[in-house]
OpenMM code with the backbone's topology and positions (N, CA, C; nanometers):
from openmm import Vec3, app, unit

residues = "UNK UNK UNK UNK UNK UNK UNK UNK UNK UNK UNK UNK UNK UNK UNK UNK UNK UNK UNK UNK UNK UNK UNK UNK UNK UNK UNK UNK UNK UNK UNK UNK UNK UNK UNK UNK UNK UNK UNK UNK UNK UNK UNK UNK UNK UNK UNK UNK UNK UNK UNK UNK UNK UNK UNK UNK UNK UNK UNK UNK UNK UNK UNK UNK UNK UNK UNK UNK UNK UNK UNK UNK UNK UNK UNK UNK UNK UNK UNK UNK UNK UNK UNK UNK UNK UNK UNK UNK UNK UNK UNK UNK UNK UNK UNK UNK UNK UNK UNK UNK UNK UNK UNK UNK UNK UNK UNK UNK UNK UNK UNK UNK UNK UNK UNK UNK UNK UNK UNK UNK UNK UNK UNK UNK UNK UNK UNK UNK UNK UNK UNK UNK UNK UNK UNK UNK UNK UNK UNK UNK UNK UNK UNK UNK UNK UNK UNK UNK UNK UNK UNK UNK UNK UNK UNK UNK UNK UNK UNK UNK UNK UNK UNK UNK UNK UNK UNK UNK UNK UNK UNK UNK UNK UNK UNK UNK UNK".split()
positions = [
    Vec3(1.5654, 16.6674, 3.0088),
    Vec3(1.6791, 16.6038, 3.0677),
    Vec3(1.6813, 16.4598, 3.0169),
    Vec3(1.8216, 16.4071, 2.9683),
    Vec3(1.8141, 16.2749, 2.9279),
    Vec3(1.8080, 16.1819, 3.0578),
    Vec3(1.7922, 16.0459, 3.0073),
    Vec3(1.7913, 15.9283, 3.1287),
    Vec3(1.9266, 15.9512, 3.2105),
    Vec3(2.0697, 15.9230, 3.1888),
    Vec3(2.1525, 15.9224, 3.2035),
    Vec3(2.2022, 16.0348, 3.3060),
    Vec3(2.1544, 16.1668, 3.2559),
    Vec3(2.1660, 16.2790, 3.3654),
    Vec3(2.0522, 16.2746, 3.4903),
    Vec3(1.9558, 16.2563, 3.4750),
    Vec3(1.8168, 16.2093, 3.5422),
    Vec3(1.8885, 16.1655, 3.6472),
    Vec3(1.9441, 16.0250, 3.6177),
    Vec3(1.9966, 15.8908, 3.6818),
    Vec3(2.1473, 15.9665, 3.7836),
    Vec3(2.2018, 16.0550, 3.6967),
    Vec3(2.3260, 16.0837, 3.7941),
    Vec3(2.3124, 16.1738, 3.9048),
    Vec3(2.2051, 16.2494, 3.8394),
    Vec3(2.1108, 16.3490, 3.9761),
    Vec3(2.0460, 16.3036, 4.0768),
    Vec3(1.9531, 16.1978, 4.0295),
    Vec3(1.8892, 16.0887, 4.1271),
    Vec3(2.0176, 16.0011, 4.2253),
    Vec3(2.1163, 15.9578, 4.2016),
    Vec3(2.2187, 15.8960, 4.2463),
    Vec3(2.2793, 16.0360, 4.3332),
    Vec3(2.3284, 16.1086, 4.3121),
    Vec3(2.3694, 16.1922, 4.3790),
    Vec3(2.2347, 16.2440, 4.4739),
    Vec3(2.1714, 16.2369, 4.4551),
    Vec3(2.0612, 16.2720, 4.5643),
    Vec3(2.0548, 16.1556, 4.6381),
    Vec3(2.0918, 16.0273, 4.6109),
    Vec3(2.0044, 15.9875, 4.7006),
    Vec3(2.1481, 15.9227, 4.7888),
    Vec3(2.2684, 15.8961, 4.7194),
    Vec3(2.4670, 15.9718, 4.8389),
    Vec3(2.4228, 16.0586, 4.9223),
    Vec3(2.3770, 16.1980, 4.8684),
    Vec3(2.3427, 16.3262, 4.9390),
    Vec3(2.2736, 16.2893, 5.0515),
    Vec3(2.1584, 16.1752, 5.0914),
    Vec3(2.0491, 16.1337, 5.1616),
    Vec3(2.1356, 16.0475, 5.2374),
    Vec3(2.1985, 15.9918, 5.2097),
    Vec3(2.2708, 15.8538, 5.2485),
    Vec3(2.3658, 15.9101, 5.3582),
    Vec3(2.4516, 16.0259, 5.2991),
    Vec3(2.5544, 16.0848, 5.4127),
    Vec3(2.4628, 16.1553, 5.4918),
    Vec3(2.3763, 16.2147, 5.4421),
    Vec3(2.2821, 16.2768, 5.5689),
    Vec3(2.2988, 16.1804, 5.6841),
    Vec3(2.2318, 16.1019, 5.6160),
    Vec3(2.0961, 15.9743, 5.7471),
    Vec3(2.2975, 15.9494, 5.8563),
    Vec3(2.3787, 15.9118, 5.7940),
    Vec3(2.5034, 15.8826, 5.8281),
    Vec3(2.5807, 15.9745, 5.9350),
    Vec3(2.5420, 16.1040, 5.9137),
    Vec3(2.5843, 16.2166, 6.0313),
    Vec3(2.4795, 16.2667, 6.1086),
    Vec3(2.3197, 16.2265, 6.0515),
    Vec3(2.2064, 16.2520, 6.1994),
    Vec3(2.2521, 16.1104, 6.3093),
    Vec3(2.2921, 15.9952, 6.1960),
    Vec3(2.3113, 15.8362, 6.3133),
    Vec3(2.4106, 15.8680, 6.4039),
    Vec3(2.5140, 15.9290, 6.3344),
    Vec3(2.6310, 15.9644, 6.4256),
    Vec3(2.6155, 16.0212, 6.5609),
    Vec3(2.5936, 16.1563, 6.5113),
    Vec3(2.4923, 16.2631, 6.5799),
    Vec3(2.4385, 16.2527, 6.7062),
    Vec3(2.3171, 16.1207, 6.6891),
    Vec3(2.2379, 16.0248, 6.8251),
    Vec3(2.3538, 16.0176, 6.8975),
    Vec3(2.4527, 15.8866, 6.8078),
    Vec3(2.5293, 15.8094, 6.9148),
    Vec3(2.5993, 15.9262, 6.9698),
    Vec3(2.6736, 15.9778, 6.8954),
    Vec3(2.7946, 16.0753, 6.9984),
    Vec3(2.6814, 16.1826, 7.1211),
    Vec3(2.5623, 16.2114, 7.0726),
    Vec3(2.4705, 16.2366, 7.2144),
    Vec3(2.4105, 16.1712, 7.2878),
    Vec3(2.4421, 16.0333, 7.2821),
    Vec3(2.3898, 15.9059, 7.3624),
    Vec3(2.5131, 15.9160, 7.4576),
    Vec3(2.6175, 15.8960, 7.3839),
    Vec3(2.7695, 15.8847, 7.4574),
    Vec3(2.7957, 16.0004, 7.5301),
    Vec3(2.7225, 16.0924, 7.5205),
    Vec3(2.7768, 16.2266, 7.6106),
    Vec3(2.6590, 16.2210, 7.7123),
    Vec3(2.5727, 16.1176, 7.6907),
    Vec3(2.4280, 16.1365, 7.8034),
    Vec3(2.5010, 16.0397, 7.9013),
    Vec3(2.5529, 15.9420, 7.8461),
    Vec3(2.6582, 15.8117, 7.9362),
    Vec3(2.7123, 15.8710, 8.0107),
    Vec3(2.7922, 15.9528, 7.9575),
    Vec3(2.9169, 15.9845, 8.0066),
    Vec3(2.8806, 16.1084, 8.1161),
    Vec3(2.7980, 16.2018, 8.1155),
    Vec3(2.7305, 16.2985, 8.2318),
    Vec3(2.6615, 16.1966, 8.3013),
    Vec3(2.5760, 16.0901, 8.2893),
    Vec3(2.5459, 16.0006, 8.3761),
    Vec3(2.6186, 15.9329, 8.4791),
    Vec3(2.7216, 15.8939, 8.4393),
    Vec3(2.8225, 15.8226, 8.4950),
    Vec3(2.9508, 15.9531, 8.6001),
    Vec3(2.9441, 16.0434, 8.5205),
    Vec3(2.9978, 16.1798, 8.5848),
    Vec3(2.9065, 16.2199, 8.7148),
    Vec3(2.7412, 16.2125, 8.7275),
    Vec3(2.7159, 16.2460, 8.8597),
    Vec3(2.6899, 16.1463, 8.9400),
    Vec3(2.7028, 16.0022, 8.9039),
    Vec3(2.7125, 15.9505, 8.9770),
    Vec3(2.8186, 15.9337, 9.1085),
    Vec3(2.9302, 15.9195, 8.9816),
    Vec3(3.0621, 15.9320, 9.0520),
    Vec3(3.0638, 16.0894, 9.1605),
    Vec3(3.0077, 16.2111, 9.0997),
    Vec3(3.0374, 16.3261, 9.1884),
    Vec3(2.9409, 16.3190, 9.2944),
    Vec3(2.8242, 16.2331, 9.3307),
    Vec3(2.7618, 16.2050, 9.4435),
    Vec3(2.8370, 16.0778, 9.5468),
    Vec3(2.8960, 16.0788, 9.4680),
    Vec3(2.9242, 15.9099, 9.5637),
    Vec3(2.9824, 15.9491, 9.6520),
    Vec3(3.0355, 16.0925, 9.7279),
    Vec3(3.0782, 16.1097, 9.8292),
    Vec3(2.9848, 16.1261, 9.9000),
    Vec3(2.8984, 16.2123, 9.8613),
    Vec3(2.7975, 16.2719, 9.9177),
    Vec3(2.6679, 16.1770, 10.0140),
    Vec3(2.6498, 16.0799, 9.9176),
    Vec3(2.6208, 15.9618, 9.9626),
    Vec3(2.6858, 15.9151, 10.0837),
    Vec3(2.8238, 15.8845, 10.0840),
    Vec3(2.8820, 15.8114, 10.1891),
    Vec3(2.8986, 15.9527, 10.3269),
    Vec3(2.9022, 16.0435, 10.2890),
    Vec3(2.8998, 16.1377, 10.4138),
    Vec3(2.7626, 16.1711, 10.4739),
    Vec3(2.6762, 16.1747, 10.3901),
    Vec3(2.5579, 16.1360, 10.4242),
    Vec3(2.4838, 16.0764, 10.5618),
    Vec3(2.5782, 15.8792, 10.4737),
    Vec3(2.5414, 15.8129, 10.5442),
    Vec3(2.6037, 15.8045, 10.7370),
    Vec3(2.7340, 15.8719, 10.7022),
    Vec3(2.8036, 15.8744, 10.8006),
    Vec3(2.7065, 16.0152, 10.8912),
    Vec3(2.7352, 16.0960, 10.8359),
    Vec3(2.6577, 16.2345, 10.9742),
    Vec3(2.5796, 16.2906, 10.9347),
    Vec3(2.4486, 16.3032, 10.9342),
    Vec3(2.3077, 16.3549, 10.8679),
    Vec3(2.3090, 16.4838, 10.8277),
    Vec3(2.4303, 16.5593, 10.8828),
    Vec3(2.4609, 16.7072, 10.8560),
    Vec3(2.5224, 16.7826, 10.7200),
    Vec3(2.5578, 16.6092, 10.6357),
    Vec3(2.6060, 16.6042, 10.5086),
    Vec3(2.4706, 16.6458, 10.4240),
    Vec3(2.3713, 16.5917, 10.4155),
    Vec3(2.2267, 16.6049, 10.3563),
    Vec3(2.2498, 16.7820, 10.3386),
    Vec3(2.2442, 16.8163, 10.4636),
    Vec3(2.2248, 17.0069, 10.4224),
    Vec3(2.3218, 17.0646, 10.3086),
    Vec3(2.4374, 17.0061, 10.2744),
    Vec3(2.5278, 17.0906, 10.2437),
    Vec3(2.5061, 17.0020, 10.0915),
    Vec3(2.4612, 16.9143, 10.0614),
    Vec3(2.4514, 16.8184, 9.9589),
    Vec3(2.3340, 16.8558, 9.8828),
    Vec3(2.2154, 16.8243, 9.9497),
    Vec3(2.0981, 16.8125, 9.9119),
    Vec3(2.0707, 16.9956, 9.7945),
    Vec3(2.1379, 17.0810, 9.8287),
    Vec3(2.0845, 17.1862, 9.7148),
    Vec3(2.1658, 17.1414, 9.6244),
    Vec3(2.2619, 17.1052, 9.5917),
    Vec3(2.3643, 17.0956, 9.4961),
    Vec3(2.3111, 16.9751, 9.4101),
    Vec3(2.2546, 16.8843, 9.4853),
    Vec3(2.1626, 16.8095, 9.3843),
    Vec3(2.0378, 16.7989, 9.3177),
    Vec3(1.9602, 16.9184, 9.4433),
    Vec3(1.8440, 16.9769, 9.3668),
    Vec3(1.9004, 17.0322, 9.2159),
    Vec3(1.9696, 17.1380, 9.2584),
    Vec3(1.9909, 17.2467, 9.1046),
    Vec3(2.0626, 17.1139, 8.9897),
    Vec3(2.1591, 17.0410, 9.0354),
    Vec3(2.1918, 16.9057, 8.9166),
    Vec3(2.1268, 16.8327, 8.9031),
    Vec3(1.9847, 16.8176, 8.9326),
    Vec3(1.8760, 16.7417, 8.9261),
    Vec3(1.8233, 16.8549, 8.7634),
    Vec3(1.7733, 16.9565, 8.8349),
    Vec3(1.6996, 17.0447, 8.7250),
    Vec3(1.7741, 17.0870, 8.5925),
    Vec3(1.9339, 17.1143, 8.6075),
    Vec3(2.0619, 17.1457, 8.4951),
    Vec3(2.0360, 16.9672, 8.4233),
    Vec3(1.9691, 16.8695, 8.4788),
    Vec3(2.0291, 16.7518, 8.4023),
    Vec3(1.9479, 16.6287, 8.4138),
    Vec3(1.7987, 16.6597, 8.3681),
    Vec3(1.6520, 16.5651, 8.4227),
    Vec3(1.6391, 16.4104, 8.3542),
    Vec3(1.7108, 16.4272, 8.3083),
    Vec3(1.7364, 16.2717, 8.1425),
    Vec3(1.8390, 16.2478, 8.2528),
    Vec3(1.9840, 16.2832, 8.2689),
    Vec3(2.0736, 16.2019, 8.3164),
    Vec3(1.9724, 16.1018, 8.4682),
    Vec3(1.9619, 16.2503, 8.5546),
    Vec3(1.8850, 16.1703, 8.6805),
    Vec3(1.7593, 16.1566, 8.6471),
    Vec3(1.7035, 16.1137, 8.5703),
    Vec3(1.6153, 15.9921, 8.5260),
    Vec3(1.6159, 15.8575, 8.4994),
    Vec3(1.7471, 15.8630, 8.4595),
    Vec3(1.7968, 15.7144, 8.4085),
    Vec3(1.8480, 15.6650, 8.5481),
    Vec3(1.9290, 15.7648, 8.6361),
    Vec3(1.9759, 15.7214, 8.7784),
    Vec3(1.8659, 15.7103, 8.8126),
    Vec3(1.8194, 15.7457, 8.8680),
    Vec3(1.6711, 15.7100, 8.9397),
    Vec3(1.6017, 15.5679, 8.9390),
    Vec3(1.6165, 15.5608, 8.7951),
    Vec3(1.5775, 15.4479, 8.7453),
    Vec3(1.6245, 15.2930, 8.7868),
    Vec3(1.7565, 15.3522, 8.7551),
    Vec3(1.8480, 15.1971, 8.7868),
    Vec3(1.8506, 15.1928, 8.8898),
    Vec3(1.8342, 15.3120, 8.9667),
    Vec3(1.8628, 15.2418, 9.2025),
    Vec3(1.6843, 15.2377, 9.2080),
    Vec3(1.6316, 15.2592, 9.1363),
    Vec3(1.4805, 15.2334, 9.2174),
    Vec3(1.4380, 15.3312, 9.3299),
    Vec3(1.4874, 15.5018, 9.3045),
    Vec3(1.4598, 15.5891, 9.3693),
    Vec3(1.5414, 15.7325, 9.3143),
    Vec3(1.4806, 15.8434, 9.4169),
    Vec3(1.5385, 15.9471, 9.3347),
    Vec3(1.6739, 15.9430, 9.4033),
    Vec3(1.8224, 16.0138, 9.3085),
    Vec3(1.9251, 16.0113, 9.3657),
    Vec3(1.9286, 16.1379, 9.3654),
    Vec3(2.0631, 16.1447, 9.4225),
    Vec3(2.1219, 16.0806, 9.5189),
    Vec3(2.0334, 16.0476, 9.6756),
    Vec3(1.9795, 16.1092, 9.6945),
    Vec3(1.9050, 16.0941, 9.8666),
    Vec3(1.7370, 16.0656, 9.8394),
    Vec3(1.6961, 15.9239, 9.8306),
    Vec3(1.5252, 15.9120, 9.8915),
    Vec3(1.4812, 15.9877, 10.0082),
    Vec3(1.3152, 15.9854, 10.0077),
    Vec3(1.2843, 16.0458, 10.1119),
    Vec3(1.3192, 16.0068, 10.2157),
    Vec3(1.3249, 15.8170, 10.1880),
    Vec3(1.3622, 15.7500, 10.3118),
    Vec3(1.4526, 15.7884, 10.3981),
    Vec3(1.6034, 15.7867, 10.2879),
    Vec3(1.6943, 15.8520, 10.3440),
    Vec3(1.7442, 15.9539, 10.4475),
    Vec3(1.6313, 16.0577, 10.3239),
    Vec3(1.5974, 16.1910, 10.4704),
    Vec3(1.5351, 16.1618, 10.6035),
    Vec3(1.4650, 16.0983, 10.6231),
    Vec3(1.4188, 16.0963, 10.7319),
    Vec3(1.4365, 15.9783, 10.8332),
    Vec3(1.5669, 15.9448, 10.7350),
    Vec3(1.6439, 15.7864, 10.8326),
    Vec3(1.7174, 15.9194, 10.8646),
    Vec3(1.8058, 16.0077, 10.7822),
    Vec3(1.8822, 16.0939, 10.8367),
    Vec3(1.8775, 16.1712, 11.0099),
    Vec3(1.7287, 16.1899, 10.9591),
    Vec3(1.6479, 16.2762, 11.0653),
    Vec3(1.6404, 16.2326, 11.1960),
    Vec3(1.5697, 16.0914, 11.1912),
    Vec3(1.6019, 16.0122, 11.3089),
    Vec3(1.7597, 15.9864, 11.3701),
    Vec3(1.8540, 15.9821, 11.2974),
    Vec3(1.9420, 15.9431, 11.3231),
    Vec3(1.9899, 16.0610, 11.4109),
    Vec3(1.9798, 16.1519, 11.3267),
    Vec3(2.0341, 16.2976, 11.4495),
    Vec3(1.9073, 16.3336, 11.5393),
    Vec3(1.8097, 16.2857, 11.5420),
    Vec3(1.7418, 16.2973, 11.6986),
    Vec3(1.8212, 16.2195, 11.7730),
    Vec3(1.7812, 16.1247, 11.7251),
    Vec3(1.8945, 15.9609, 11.8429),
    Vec3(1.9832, 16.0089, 11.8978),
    Vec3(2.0985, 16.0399, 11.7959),
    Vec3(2.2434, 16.1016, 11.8424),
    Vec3(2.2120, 16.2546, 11.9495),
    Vec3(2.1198, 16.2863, 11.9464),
    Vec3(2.1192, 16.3988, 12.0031),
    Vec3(2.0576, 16.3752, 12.1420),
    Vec3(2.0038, 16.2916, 12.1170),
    Vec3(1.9207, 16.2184, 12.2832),
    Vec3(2.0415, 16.1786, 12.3215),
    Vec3(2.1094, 16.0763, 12.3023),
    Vec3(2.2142, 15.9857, 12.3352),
    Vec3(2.3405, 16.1304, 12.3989),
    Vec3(2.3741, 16.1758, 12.2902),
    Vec3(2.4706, 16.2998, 12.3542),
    Vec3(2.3943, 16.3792, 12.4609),
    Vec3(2.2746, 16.4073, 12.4909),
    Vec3(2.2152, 16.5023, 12.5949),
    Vec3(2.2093, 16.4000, 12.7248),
    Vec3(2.2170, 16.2866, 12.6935),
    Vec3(2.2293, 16.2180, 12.8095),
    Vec3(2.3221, 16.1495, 12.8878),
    Vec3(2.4619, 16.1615, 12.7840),
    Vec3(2.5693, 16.1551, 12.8133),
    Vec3(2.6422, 16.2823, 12.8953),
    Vec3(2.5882, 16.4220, 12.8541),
    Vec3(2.6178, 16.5223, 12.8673),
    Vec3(2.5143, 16.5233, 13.0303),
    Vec3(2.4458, 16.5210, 13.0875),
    Vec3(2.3991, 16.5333, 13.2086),
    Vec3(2.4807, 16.4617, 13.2863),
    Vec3(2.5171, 16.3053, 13.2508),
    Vec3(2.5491, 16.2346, 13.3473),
    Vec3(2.6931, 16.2997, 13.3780),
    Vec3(2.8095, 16.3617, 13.2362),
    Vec3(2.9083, 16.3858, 13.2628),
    Vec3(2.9446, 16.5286, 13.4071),
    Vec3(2.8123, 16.5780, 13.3516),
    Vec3(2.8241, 16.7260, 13.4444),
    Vec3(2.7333, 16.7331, 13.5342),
    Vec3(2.6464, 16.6042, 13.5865),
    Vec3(2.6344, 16.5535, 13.7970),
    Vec3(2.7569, 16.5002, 13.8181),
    Vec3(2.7895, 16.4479, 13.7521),
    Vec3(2.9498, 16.3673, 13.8384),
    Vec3(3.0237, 16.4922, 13.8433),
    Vec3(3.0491, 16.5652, 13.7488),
    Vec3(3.1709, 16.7289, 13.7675),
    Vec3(3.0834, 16.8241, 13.9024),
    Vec3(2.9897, 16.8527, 13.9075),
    Vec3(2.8581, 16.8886, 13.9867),
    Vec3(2.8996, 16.8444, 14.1308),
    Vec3(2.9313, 16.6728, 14.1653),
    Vec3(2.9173, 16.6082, 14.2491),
    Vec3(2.9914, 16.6625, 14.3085),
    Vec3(3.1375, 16.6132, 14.2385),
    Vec3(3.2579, 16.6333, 14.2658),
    Vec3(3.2916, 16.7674, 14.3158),
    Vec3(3.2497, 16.8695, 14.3011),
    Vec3(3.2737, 16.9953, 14.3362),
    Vec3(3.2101, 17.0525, 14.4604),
    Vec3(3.1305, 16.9824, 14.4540),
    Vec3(3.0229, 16.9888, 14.5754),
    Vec3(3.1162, 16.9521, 14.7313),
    Vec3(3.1422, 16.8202, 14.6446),
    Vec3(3.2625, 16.7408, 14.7494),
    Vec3(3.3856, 16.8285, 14.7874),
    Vec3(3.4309, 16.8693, 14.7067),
    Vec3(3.5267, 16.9641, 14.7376),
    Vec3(3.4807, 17.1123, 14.8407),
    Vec3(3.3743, 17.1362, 14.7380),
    Vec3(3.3199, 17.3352, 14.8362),
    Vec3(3.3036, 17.2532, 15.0148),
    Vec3(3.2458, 17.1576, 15.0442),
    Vec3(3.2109, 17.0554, 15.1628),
    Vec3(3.3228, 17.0458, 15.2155),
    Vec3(3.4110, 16.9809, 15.1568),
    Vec3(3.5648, 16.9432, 15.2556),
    Vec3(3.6553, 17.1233, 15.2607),
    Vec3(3.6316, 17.2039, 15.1818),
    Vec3(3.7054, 17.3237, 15.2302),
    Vec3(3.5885, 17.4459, 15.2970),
    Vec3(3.5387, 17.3549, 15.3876),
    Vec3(3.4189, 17.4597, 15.4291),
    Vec3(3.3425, 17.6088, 15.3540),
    Vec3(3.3258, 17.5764, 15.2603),
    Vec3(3.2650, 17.6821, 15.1936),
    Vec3(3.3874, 17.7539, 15.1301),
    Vec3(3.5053, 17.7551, 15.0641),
    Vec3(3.6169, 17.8375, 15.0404),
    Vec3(3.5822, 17.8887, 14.9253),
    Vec3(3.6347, 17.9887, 14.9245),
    Vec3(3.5524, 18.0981, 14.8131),
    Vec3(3.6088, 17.9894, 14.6821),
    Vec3(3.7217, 17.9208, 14.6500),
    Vec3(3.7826, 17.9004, 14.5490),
    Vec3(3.6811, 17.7796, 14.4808),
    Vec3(3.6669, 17.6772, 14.5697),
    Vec3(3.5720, 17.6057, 14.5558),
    Vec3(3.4679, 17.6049, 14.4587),
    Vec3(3.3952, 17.7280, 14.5548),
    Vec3(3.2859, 17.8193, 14.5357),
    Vec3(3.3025, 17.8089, 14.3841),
    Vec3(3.3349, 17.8905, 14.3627),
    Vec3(3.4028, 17.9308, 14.2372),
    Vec3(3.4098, 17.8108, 14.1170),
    Vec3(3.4819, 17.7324, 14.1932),
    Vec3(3.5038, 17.6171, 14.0613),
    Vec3(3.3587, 17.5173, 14.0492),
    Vec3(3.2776, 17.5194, 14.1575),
    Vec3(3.1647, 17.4712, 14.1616),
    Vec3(3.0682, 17.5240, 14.0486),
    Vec3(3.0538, 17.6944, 14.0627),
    Vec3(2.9734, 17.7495, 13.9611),
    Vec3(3.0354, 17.7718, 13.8273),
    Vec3(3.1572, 17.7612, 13.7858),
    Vec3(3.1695, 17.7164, 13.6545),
    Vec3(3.2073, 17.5788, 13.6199),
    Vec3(3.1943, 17.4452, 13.6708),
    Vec3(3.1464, 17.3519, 13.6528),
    Vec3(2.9829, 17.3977, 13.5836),
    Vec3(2.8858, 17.4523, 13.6176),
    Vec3(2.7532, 17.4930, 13.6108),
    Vec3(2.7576, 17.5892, 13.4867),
    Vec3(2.8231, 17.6897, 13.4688),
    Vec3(2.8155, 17.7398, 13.3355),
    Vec3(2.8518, 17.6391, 13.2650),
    Vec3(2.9828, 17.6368, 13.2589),
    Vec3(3.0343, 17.5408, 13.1730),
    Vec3(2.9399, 17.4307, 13.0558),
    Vec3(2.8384, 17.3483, 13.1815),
    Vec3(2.7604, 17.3082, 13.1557),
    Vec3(2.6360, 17.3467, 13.0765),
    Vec3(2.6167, 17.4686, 13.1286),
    Vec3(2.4915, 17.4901, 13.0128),
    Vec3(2.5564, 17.5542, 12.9020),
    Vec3(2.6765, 17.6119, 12.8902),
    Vec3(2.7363, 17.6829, 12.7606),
    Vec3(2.7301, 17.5643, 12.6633),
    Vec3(2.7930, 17.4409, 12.7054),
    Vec3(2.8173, 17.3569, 12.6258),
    Vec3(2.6646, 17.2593, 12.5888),
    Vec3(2.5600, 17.2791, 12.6456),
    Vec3(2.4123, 17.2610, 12.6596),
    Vec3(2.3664, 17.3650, 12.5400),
    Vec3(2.3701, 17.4632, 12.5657),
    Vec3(2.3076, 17.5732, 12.4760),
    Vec3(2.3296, 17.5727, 12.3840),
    Vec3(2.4984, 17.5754, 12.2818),
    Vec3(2.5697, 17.5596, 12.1647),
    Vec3(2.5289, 17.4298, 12.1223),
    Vec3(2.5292, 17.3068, 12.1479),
    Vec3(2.5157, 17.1948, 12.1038),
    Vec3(2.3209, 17.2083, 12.0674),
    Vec3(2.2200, 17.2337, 12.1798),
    Vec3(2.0954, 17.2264, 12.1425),
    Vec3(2.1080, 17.3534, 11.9974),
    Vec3(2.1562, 17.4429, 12.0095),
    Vec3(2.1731, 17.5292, 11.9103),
    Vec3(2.1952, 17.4958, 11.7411),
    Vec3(2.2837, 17.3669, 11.7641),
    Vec3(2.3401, 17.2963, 11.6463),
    Vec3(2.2142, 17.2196, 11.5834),
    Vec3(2.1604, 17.1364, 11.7067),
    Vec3(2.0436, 17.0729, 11.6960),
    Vec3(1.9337, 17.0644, 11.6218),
    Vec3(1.8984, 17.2399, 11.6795),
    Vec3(1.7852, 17.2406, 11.6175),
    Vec3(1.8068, 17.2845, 11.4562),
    Vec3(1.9420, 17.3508, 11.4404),
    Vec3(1.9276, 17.4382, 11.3092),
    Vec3(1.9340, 17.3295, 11.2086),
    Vec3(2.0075, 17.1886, 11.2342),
    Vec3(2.0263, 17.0623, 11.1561),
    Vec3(1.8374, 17.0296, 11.1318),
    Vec3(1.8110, 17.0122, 11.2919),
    Vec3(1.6855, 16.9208, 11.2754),
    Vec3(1.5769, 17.0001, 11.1845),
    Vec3(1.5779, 17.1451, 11.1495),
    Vec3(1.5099, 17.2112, 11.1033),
    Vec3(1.5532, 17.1972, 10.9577),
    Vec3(1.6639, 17.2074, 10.9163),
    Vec3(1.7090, 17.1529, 10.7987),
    Vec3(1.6433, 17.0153, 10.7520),
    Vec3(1.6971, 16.9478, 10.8455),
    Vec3(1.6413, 16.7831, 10.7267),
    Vec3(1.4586, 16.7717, 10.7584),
    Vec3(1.4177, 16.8923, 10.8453),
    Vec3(1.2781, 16.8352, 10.8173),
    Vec3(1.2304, 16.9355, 10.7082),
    Vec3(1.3016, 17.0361, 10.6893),
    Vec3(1.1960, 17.1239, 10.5484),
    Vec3(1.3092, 16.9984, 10.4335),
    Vec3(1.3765, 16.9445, 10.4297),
    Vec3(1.4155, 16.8578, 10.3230),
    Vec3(1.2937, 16.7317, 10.3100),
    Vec3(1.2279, 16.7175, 10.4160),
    Vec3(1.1306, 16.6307, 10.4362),
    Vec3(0.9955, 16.6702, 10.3854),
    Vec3(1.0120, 16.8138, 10.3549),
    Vec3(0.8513, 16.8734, 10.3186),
    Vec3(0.8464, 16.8149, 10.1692),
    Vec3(0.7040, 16.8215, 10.1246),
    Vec3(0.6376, 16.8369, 9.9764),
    Vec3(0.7480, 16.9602, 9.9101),
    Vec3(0.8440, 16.9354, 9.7915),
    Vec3(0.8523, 17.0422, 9.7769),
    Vec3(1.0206, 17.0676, 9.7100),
    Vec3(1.0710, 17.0000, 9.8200),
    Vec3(1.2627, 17.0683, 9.8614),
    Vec3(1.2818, 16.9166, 9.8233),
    Vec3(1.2413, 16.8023, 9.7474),
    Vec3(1.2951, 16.6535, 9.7520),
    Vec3(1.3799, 16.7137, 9.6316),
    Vec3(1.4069, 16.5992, 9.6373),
    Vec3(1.4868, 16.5712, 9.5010),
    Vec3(1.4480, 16.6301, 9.3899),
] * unit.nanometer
topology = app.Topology()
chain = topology.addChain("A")
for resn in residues:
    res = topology.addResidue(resn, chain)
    for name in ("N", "CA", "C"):
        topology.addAtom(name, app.Element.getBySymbol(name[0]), res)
């Protein structure tokens, strides 16, 4: 082979090298820009989740798998989130178990709202069966004042526990983030 052909082969090999390196660089960026851009995509699709969250602890149950499995579909994106809030997202453990407390509280607070409302309905009926000497009707409205009461006792502890059992296996080794 003369110099001249040598030289135009070598030159074309090393264009050939040149557009390579030029569409692997590309390549990165346009998969840097699509790592951005799913980054910025679950952020935005948690940010409700977050704020309902924060509002009723009952959000966590219905949230928290949907970010497990987009945690595991997408470990680079929520890595980098993680990163920048200084915890795992969308929900820390903290979170969970600020959650947790929060619906004990609320649930003390409502069970004790709920007694006082139904001695005063209790009272009151009492007062009444008393002033109509025992009248069957009374009677009557006295003891469902009393169901009433525990129906709406039973359904609510019912809610209770199935929540409180929720955010505490979210609390185990295991079900985090």
């Amino acid at each position: 082979m003369n110099l001249p052909v040598a030289f135009i082969v070598l030159l074309a090999g090393a264009a050939n090298l040149w557009a390579l390196l030029q569409v692997v660089a590309a390549l990165r960026r346009t998969h840097e820009q699509m790592r951005r851009a799913r980054t910025l995509q679950l952020l935005t699709a948690f940010a409700p989740a977050i704020a309902a969250a924060a509002a009723d602890p009952r959000a966590l149950l219905a949230w928290q798998p949907l970010a497990a499995s987009s945690r595991s579909m997408f470990p680079d994106e929520f890595g980098v989130l993680d990163r920048a809030l200084g915890g795992p997202f969308p929900f820390s453990q903290a979170q969970i178990e600020q959650a947790h407390s929060r619906w004990t509280a609320d649930w003390l607070a409502w069970e004790q709202a709920h007694d006082s409302e139904y001695k005063l309905r209790a009272a009151r009926a009492a007062a009444a069966l008393a002033e109509s000497g025992g009248a069957a009707l009374r009677r009557a409205e006295a003891d469902a004042v009393e169901r009433e009461k525990l129906e709406r006792y039973q359904a609510r502890y019912g809610e209770y526990v199935k929540v409180a059992k929720g955010l505490q296996a979210l609390m185990s080794p295991g079900t985090g983030n």
